[in-house]
N, C-alpha and C positions, 0 to 999 in steps of 0.2 A: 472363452469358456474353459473352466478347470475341469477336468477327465478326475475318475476314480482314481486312475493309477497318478496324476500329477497331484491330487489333495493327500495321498496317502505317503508318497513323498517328500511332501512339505511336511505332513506328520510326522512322520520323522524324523525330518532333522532338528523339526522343533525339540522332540524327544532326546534327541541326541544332543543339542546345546542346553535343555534343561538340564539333563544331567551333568555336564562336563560343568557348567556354570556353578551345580549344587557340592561340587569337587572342592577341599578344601584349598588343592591347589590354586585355584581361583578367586580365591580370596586373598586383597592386597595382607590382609594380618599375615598371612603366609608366604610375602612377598621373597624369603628365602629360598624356597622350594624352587623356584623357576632360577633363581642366582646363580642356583648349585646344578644348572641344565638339564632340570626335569621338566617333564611335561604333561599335559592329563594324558595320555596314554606314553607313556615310555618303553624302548625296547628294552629287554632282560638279558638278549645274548651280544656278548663281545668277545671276537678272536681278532680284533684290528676292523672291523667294521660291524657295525650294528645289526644286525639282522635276527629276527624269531619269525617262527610260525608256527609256534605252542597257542597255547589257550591263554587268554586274556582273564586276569586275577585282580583282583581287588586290596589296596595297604589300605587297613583300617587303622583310624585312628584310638588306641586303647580308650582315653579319656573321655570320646564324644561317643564312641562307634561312628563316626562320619568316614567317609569315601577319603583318604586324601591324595590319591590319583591311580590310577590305573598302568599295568606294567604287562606287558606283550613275553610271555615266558619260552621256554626252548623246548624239544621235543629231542628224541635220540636220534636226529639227521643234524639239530643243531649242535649236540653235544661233537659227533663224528667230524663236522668241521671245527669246531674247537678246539679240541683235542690234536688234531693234526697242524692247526694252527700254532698250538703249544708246544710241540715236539719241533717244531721247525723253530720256532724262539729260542728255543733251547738250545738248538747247535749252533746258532749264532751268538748268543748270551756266554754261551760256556765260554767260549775263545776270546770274550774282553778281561783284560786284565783285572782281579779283584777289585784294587783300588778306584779304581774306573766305573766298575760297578759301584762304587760305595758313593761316588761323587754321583749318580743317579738316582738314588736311593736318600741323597741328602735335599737333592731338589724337590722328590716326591714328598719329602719332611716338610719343607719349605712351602708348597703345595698346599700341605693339609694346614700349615699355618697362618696362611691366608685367607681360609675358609673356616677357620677351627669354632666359631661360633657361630655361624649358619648348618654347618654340620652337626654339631653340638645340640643345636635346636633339632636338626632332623630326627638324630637318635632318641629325642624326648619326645616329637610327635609321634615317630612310629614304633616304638620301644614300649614306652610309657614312664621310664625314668625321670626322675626330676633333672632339670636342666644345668642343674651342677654337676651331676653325673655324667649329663649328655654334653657334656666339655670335657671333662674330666677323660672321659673315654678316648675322646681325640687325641688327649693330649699324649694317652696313653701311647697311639699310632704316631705320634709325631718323636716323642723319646726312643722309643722303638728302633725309628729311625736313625737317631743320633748315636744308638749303640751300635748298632750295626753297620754306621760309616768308620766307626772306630776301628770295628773287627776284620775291616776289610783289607786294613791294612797291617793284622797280627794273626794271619792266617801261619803258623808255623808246624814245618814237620822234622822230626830228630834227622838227625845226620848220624848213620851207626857204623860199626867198625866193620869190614868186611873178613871173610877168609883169604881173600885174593890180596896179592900185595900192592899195597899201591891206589888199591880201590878201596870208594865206601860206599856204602848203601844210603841213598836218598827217600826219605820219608816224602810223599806229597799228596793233599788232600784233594780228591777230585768233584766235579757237584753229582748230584745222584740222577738229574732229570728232571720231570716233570713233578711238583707238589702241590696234590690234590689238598683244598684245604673247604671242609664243610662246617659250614660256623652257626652257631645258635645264637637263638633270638632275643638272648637277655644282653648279648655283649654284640652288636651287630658289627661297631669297627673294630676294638680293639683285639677281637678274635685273632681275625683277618689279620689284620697291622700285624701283632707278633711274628704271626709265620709269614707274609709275603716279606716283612724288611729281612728276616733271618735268610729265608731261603735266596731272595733276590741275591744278594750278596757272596753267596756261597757258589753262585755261578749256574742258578735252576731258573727255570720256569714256573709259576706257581696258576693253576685254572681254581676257581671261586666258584662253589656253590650254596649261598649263602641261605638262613631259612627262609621258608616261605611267604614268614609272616611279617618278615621285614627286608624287602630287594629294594626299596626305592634308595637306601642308605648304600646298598652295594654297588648300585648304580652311579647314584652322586659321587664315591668315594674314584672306583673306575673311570669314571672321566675325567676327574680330577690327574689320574693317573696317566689317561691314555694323554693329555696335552704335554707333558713330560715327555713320555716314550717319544713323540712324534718333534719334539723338539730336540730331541737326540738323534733322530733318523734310526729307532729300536723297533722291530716290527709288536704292531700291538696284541699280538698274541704271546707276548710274555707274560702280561696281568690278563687274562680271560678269563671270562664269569659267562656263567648258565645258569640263569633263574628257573625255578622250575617245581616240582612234588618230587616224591620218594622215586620216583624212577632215575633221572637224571642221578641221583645221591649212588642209585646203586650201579647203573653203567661207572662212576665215576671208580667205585670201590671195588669192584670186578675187573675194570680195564687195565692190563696188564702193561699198557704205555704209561700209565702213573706208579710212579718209582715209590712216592711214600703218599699217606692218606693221614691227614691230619684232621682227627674226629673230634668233635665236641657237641656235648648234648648227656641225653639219659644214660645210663647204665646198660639198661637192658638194650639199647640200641646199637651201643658202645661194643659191647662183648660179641652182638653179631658183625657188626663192623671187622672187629679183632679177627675174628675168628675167618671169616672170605679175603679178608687181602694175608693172612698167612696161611692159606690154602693156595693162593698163588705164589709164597712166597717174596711177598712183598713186606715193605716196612710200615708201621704207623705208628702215631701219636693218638693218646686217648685221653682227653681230656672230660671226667664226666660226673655224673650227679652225686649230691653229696648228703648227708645229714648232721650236722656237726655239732658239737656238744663241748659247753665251758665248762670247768671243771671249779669250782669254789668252795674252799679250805677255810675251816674255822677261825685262822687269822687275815684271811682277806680283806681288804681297803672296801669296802661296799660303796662309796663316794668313788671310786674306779668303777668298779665292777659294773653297776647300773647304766652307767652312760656307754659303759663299751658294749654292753650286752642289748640293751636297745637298739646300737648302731650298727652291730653285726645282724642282730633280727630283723628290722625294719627295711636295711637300707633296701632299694633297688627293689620296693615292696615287699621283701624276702625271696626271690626270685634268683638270687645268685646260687653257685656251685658250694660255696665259701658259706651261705646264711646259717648263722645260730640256731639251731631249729631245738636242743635241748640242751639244760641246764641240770650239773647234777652238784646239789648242794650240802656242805655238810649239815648235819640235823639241827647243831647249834645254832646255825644262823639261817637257818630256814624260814623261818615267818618273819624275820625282819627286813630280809630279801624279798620276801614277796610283796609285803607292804610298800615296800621303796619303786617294786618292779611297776606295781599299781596307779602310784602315784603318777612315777614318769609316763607310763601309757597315755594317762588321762589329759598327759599338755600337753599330746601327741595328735586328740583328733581335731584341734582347731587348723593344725596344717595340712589335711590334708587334701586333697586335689589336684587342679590344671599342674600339669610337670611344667611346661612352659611359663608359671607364675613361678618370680625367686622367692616365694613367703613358701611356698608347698615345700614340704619335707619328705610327705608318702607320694605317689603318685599312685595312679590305678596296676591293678594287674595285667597283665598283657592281652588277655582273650578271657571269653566267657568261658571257656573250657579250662582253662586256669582255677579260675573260680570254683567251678565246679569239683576239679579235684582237693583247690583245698579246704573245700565246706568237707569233703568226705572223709578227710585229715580230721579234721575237728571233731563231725561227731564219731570216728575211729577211736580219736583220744578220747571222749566220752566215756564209748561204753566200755572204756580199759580202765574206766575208774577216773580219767580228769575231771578236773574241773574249770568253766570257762571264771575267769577271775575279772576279766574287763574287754569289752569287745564281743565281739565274734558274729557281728552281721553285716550283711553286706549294703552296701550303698547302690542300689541297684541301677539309679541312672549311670552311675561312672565306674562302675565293677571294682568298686573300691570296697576291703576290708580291714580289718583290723582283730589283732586277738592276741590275748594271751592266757593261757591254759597252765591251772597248776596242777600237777600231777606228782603228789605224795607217795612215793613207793620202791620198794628196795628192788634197784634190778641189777643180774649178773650172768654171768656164763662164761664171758674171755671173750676177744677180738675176733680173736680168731686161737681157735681151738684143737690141736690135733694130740690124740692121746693111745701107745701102744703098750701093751703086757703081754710078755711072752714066756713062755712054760717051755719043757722042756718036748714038749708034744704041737704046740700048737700055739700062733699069734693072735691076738684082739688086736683091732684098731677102729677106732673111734671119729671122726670128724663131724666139727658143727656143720649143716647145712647153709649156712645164711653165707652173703655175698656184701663185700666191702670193697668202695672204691675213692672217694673221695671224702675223708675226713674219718669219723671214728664211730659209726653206727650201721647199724643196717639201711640199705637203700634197695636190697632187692630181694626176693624169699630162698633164691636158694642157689647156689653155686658147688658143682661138684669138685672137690679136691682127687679124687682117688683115679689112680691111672695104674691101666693093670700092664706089668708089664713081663708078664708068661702066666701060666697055670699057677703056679704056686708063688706067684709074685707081686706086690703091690707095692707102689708107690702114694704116699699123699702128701702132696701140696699145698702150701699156705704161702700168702704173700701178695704181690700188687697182681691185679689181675689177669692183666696184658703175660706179665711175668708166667703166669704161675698157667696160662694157658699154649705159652711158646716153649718154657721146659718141660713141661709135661710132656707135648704131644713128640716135642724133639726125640726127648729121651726113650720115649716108649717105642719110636720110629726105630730110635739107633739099636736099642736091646732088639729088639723083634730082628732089625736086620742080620743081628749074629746069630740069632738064632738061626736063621736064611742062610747063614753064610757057614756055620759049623754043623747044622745040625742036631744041637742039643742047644738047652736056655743055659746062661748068664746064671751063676749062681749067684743065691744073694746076698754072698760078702763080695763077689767081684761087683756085684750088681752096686755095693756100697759106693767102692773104691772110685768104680767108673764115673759114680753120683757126683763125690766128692774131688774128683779131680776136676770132673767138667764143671763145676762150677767155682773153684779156686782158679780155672785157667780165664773163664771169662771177667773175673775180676782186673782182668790186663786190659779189658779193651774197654768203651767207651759205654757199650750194649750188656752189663752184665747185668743176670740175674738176681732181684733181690726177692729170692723164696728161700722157706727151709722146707724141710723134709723130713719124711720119716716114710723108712722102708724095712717089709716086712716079709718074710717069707719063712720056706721049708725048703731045706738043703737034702735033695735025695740022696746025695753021699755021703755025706755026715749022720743022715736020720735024726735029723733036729730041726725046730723053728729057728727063725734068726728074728733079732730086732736090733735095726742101726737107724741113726738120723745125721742129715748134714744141717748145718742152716749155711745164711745168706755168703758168710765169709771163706765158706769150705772146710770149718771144721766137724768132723765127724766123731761119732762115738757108733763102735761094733757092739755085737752079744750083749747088750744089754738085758736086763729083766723087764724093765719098766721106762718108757719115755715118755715128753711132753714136750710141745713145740706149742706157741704161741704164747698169750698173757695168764691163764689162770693155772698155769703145772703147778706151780709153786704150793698151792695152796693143796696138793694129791699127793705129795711125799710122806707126809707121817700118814698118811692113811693105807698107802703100800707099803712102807716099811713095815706097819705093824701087822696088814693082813696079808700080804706076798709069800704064797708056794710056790716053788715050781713046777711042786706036782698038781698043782689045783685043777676040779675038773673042767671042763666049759663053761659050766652053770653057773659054780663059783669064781670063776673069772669074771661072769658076765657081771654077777652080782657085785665082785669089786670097782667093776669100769662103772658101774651106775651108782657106787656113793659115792665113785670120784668125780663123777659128775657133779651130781647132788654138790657137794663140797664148792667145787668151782662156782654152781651157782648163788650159794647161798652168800658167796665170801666178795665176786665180782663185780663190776658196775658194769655189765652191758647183757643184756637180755639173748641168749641162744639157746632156744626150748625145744632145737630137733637138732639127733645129732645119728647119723646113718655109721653103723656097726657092721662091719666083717670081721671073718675067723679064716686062718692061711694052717693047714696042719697037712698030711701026707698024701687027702683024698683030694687035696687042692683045694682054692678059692669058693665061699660062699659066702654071698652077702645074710642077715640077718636081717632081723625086724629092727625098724628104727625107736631109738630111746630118745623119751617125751621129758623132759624134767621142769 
């Protein structure tokens, strides 16, 4: 006789083999999956043995939406064993000879070479990329590799002359520790690859938190790894990985036993990233989103142009850091560009589909939330006045899209922008609000350049992001400290000097600085404004009138030369900083239509209303 409680048992395993059976890991076409020592449910955490007891996640397949197996993720009890796991790799790691290192690091090459096209497949099922990609990526981790056996053995430090007679001073480079490395979901191996072959090598540890939406790759790739380590008798908490959500990401980047944090992903994620591990005083790599733009000159090849410009837009569905996203053409060859752009599109939707098919050329987008943001990209460009010109619906069974938008219209502003006039009474300074990080457009609405560094002191900053957020806050650190330390502020010609020395001295080291500046202030001993600017190399200019840092100065000279006092009052200043605006936008090719205004004169610092142009 079967009992309620032994039918409802049986119900569920039935439940439970229905589902695992409907996994596409179960399916012999995906006889790869299991090659590479997955399984329908897989563990996510690795410090030398397998262990989670996070929450159980789902890898969809982009293509189908299907299940294609199930992954057992980490919790912050599994991250605290891994991490101690890694720090224990690490003192053992450190003390093998480089070379030594590099002969394990060629094996792990060897490794992914043997596997390089079941892997290859994996990144295309859970990616979405087409399958020349999803090799291609491997292959990326496999070369990776090959440079980094090289370098293992050209690891050199100067030998310098000493004071002491007889002696010399020995150069020698040490490894840093543990390397945090969080990787995005458009490059699942080749992320990873770069930085575990660079740092293995260097004599680190490196812990893996890869994205969410694709662990079953991190996983394959990891055990691919750990059978290496354990053939070398290397404890496997060298290579560890913690699958997981945004919590694991940020114990990772808060934890002060991770030496560097190698980030990849958004922008806006990127800069808080930046921003919490140089709050600890930590190192990182920011690797992040981009918007990027070809530039096409009235004698252009358009037989070039068209096929590279589909291939940068298209590829990887447009989902890369690198994708083409705008084109700025000159007028002349404008409509014959677009006709050409037209054409190629339209022999573009017969390939698209399964990534896993070699006929496909597009494959799907990665998530329905993909999709979603770039429908709102599209009709964005819309109401800005585009046009869709071929394309722009979605294929709803396989979250496939396609588009191309032409959009007629003069835009300009400068890159990046920063612009000062100073009187004999009192400073302007000027900065575009907009935020640039990978490639040559805006990707985020607003990044502040200005760092105040006393009452009557201001600094602003242009340049890589990382950069322009580590010297600022340095510097504003170190001025304030003397203020701490003498009692009065840093004037601001010393305020120059100190600008432009610290940044001509970091150009010796490895980690310099590439910002310029422009720094403005009121000298209560003098009873004057000041205006000076360093840029990236250390050269500086004092007591100027009038400055300009970034790409559209150029075009604001004859407009101060002709209307520049230095008696002028506020008003008429303000009124000159805003046709030099005006000027920059009409004359530039990149869009900056907010741009945040301060005045530095003897009552001190006051921000202004921001100029709209």
């Amino acid at each position: 006789m079967i009992t309620r409680e032994l039918f409802a048992s049986i119900s569920g395993i039935r439940l439970i083999q229905k589902r695992l059976s409907s996994m596409l890991i179960s399916d012999s076409k995906y006889a790869f999956l299991k090659e590479l020592g997955l399984s329908e449910e897989s563990c996510g955490v690795f410090n030398g043995e397998w262990r989670a007891s996070g929450a159980l996640i789902e890898s969809l397949c982009p293509s189908n939406n299907e299940i294609i197996a199930c992954v057992k993720t980490g919790t912050a009890e599994d991250y605290e064993r891994v991490i101690k796991a890694a720090r224990d790799a690490y003192e053992f790691w450190a003390d093998i000879p480089a070379p030594r290192r590099g002969q394990i690091v060629r094996q792990i090459g060897d490794a992914l070479r043997g596997q390089q096209e079941n892997l290859g497949k994996l990144v295309s099922l859970e990616m979405g990329k087409i399958i020349a990609e999803g090799i291609g990526e491997v292959q990326e981790y496999v070369d990776i590799c090959d440079y980094a056996v090289g370098l293992s053995r050209c690891f050199a430090g100067q030998i310098l002359p000493s004071e002491r007679p007889g002696h010399a001073l020995l150069e020698q480079w040490n490894p840093l520790g543990v390397v945090g490395v969080i990787s995005a979901f458009n490059f699942p191996c080749a992320v990873y690859g770069w930085n575990n072959a660079l740092a293995l090598v260097c004599g680190n540890a490196v812990l893996w938190k890869p994205a969410p939406s694709t662990p079953l790759t991190a996983i394959a790739i990891t055990k691919l790894i750990e059978k290496v380590l354990k053939a070398n008798n290397i404890p496997g908490g060298l290579c560890s990985l913690v699958t997981g959500d945004g919590n694991v990401g940020q114990s990772l980047v808060k934890d002060k036993r991770v030496n560097l944090v190698s980030f990849t992903g958004s922008t806006a994620v990127g800069k808080i990233v930046g921003q919490q591990v140089h709050a600890r005083f930590g190192k990182f790599l920011l690797e992040l989103g981009g918007n990027n733009a070809i530039i096409v000159n009235e004698d252009a090849d358009l037989d070039m142009v068209v096929p590279a410009t589909v291939f940068a837009a298209v590829g990887t569905a447009g989902q890369r850091c690198t994708t083409t996203r705008r084109i700025i053409v000159h007028e002349k060859v404008y409509d014959d560009l677009v006709k050409r752009l037209k054409k190629a599109y339209s022999q573009l939707e017969s390939r698209i589909g399964d990534p896993l098919d070699s006929n496909t050329l597009i494959g799907p987008m990665h998530s329905p939330q993909a999709v979603m943001h770039y429908k709102a990209a599209i009709a964005e460009a819309i109401v800005q006045g585009g046009k869709v010109e071929f394309g722009g619906r979605v294929l709803e069974e396989s979250q496939l899209l396609i588009v191309f938008i032409e959009k007629r219209v003069k835009m300009a502003g400068g890159v990046h922008f920063l612009l000062g006039i100073c009187t004999k009474d009192y400073v302007l300074l000027a900065a575009d609000r907009s935020c640039f990080a990978y490639g040559a457009i805006v990707v985020t609405d607003e990044q502040d350049k200005k760092f105040d560094l006393g009452n009557k002191l201001v600094m602003l900053c242009i340049g890589e992001d990382g950069d322009v957020a580590q010297f600022g806050d340095w510097s504003k650190r170190n001025i304030q400290l003397y203020k701490l330390r003498y009692g009065y502020e840093m004037s601001p010609r010393s305020c120059h000097h100190w600008i432009r020395r610290s940044i001509a001295e970091s150009l010796r080291s490895e980690d310099y600085y590439i910002v310029d500046t422009l720094i403005g202030g009121y000298d209560e001993f003098e009873k004057k404004a000041f205006l000076g600017s360093v840029d990236y190399l250390g050269n500086g200019l004092a007591d100027q009138p009038y400055l300009f840092r970034g790409f559209s100065g150029r075009f604001c000279y004859a407009i101060l030369d002709r209307l520049y006092r230095s008696d002028m009052s506020e008003a008429e200043g303000l009124n000159v900083l805003k046709k030099c605006l005006m000027e920059a936008k009409r004359r530039f090719v990149a869009n900056l239509p907010n741009f945040q205004v301060m005045v530095i004169d003897k009552n001190g610092f006051r921000q202004l209303d921001d100029v709209k142009v």
